[in-house]
C-alpha positions in Angstrom: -9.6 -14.4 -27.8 -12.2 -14.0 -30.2 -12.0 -15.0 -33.7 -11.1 -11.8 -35.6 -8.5 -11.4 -32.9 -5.0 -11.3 -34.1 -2.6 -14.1 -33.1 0.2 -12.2 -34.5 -0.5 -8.7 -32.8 3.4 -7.2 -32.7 2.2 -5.8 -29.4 2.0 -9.3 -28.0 5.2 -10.3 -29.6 6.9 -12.8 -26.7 10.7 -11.9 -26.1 13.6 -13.6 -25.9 15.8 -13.1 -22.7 19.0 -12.0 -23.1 21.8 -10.3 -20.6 22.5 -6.3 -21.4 25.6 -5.4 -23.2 27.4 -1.9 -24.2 25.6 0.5 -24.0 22.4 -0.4 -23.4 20.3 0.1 -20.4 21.4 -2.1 -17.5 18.7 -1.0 -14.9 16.7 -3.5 -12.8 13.7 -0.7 -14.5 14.6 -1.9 -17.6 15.3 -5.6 -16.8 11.2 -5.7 -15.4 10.3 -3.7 -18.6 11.9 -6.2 -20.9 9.7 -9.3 -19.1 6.7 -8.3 -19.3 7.2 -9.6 -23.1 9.0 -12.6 -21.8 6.9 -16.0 -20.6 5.9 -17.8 -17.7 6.5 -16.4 -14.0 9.1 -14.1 -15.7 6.1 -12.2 -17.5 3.9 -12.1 -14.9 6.3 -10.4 -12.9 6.6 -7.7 -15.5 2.9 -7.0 -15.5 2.5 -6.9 -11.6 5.5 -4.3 -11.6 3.5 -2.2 -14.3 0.2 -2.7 -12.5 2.5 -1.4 -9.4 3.3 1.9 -11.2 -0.6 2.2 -11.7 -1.3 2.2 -8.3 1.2 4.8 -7.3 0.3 6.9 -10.1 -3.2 7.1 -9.4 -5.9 7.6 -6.4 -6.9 4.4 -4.9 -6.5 3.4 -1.1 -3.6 1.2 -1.9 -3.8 -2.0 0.9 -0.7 -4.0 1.3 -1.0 -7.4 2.9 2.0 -9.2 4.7 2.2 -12.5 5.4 4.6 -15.5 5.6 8.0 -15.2 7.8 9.1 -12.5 5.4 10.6 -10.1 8.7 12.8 -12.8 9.8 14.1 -13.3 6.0 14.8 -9.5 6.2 12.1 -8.0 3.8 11.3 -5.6 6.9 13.1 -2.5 5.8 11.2 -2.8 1.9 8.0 -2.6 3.9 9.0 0.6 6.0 10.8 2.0 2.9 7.1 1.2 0.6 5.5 3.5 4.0 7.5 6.2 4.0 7.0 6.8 0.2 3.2 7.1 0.5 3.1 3.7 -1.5 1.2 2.0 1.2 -2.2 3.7 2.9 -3.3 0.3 4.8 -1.0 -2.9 6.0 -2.5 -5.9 7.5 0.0 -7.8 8.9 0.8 -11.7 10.6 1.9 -10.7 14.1 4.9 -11.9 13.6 5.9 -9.8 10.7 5.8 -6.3 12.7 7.6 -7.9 15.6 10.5 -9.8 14.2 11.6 -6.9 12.2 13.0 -5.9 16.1 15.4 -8.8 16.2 17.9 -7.2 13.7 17.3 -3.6 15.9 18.1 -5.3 19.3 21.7 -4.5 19.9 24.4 -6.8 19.0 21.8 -8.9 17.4 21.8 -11.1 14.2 20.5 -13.6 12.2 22.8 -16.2 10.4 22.1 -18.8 7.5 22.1 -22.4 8.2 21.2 -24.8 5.5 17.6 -25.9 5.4 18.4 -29.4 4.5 21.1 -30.6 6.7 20.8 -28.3 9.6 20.6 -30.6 13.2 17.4 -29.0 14.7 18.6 -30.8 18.1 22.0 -29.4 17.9 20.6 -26.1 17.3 18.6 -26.1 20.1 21.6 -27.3 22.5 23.6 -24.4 21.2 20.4 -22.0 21.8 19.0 -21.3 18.3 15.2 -20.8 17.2 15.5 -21.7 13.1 13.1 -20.0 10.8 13.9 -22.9 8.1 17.1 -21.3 6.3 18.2 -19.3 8.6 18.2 -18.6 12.7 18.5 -16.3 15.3 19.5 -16.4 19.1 17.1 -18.1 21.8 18.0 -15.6 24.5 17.6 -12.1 22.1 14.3 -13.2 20.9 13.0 -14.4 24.3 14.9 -10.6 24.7 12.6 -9.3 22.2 9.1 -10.5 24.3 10.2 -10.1 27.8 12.4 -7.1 27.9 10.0 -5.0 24.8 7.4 -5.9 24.0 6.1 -6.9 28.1 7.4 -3.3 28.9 5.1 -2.1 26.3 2.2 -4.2 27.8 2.9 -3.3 31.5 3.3 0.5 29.9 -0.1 0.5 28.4 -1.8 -0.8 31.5 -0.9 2.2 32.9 -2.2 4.4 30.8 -4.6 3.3 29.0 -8.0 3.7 30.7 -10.6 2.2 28.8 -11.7 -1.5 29.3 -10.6 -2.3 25.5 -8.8 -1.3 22.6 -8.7 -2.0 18.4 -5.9 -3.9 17.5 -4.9 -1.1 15.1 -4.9 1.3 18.3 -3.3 -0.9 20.1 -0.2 -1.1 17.2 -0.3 3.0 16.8 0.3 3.3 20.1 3.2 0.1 19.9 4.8 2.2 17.2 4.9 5.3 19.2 6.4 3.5 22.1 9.0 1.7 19.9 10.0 4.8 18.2 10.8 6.6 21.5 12.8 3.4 23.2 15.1 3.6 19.6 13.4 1.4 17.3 12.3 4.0 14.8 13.7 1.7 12.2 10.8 -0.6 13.0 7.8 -1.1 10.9 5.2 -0.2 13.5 7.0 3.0 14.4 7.1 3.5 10.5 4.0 3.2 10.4 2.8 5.4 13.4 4.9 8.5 12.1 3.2 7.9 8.9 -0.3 7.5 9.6 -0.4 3.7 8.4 -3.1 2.2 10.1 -1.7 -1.5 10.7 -4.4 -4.5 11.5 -3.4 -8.1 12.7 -6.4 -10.2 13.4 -3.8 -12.4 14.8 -2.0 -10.7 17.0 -1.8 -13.8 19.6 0.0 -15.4 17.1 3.7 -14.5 18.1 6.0 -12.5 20.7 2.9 -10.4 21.4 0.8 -13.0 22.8 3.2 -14.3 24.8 3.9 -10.9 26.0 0.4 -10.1 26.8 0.0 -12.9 28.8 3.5 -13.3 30.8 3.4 -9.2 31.3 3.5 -7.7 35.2 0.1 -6.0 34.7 -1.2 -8.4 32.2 -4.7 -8.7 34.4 -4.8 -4.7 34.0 -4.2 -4.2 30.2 -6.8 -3.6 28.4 -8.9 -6.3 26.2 -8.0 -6.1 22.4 -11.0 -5.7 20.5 -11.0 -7.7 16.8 -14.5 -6.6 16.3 -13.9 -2.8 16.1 -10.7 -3.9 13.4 -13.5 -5.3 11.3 -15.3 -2.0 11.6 -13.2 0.4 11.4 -11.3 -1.4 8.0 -14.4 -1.3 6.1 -15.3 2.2 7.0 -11.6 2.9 5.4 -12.7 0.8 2.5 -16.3 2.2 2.3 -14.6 6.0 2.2 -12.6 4.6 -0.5 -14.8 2.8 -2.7 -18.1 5.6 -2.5 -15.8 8.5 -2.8 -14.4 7.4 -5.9 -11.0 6.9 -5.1 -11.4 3.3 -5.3 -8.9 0.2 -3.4 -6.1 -1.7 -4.5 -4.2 -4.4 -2.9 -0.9 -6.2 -3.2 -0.5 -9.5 -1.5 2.7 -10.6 -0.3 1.8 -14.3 0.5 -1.9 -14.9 1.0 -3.3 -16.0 5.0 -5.2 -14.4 7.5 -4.0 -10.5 6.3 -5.2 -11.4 2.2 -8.4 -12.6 4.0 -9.1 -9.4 6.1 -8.3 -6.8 3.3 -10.8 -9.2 0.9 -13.9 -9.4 3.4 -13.9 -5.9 4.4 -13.2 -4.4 1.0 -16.5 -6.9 -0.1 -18.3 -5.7 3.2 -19.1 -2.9 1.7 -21.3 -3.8 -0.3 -23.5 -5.3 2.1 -23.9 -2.0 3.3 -25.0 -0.5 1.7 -27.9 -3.2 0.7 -26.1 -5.9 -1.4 -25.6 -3.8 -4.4 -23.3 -5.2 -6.7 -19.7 -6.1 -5.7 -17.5 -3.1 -6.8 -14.4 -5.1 -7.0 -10.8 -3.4 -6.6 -9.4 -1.4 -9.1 -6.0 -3.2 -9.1 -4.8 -6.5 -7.1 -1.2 -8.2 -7.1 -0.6 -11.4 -5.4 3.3 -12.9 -4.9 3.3 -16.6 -3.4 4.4 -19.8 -4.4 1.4 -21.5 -3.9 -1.1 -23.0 -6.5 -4.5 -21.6 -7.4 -6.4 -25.4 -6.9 -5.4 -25.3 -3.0 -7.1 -22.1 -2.4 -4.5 -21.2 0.1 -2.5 -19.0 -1.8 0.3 -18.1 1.0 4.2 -19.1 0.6 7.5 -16.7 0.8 9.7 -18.3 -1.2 9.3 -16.5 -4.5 8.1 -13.0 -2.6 11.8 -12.7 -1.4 12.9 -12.3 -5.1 10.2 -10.5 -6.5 9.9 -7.3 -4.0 13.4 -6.6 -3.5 13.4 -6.8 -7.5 10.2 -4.3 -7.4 11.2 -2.0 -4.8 14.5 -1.3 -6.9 12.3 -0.9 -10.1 9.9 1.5 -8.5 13.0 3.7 -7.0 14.4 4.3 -10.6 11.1 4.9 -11.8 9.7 7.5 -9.9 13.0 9.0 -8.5 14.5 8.9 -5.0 12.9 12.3 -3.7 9.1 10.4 -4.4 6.3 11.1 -2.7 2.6 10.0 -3.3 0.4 12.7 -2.2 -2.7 10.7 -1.3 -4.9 11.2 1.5 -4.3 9.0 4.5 -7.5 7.4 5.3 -9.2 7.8 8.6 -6.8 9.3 11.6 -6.5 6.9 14.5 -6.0 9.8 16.6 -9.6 11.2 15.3 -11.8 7.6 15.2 -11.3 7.3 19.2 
């Protein structure tokens, strides 16, 4: 702040909490409104909810990245519901995260609370539970959800798929189609496939997928997933998006390997175009529990209060009927 700047600005005035009485407005809108004058994590919630609004409200390529076990905690249908509204162009994904959201869509299925600090992990195992620290889920459905799904869809795409490789984000289009026709259209890569979401996962070993790819009947004759042709065809999103003028924004949910693509590609583009200076993205939001000095920057904890509490906000906002009328970036159908 520089010296003739005012300490006592009434604009920066800090706000006390207080619950809502009478007659006053009771909304979760008007609960986010109120702290961003508040303090601490309370404030910088209000600010990322405004900076949220922005986004929607204007042009940019708007990125989401989702890591952390945020599918098992049921965050899922917030992610479809964010797709379906035009809010999201791009998602980069753990691999877990846009498989797990099937557990809850399997029939019969669910997923019960335990509690994190006395739970037995021995007697869950002997009564056939996989925990996901507070809470678990059958051993048989989820060894269900790689053998029975997602190895059909392997053995499926060997079939028909004729080249020698495919882009992850090919690979997931054509996962969501398949998911939406076997009666997961509630799922997030069937979402996104009916919307045009591209969805990358540099990662993709790293869950029921990669277990499925390798156990499948016609493993040997699936095709090899290309990660190279991700990195490609991201930054040519971002590079349409950043020289066009509509710029990018991202919002983070957690930090990991998906923060990490949507950063490098977005910076990529400058390389490209022979170093020039960084043109950094127009608006970023990051929810995570972890500390800046670590670097890491990933964690759940706090992302399953703040994006239910968002979501809400941004449905009384802009209205149940919203749509964002954006462009979708490139067509997978059209880039192969």
């Amino acid at each position: 702040m520089s010296q003739r700047a005012r300490y006592d600005d009434p604009r920066l005035v800090r706000e006390p909490m207080a619950v809502v009485e009478g007659d006053q407005s009771q909304s979760v809108l008007a609960l986010l409104t109120r702290m961003r004058a508040s303090a601490f994590q309370g404030r910088q919630l209000g600010e990322a909810f405004e900076t949220w609004k922005r986004m929607i409200e204007g042009p940019s390529l708007i990125c989401l990245g989702y890591a952390a076990s945020l599918s098992s905690a049921g965050l899922w249908p917030l992610v479809t519901w964010l797709m379906e509204r035009g809010y999201v162009d791009v998602l980069a994904s753990t691999s877990a995260n846009i498989t797990e959201d099937l557990l809850e869509q399997l029939d019969g299925n669910r997923l019960y609370r335990v509690s994190a600090d006395d739970v037995d992990d021995a007697d869950l195992w002997m009564a056939g539970y996989y925990r996901f620290y507070d809470h678990i889920v059958s051993k048989a459905r989820y060894d269900e959800l790689e053998t029975r799904v997602l190895r059909g869809f392997i053995d499926d795409l060997a079939e028909r798929w004729r080249k020698p490789a495919i882009p992850t984000v090919r690979l997931l289009h054509e996962l969501g189609l398949w998911l939406e026709e076997k009666g997961f259209r509630r799922s997030i890569l069937a979402t996104a496939a009916r919307c045009q979401v591209p969805v990358f996962c540099c990662g993709l070993p790293d869950g029921p997928i990669g277990e499925a790819y390798d156990k499948a009947a016609r493993a040997e004759a699936a095709p090899i997933v290309d990660f190279f042709r991700d990195y490609k065809l991201a930054t040519d999103m971002m590079d349409t998006a950043i020289t066009g003028g509509r710029g990018t924004s991202v919002i983070f949910l957690g930090g990991g390997v998906p923060k990490d693509f949507l950063q490098i590609t977005a910076t990529s583009v400058s390389s490209r175009h022979g170093n020039a200076e960084a043109k950094p993205h127009v608006a970023a939001i990051q929810i995570t529990t972890d500390n800046t000095v670590y670097g890491g920057l990933g964690g759940a904890a706090l992302v399953t209060i703040a994006l239910p509490l968002s979501c809400q906000g941004l449905l009384e906002h802009f209205g149940p009927a919203h749509l964002r009328r954006e462009p979708r970036p490139l067509s997978l159908l059209e880039v192969f």
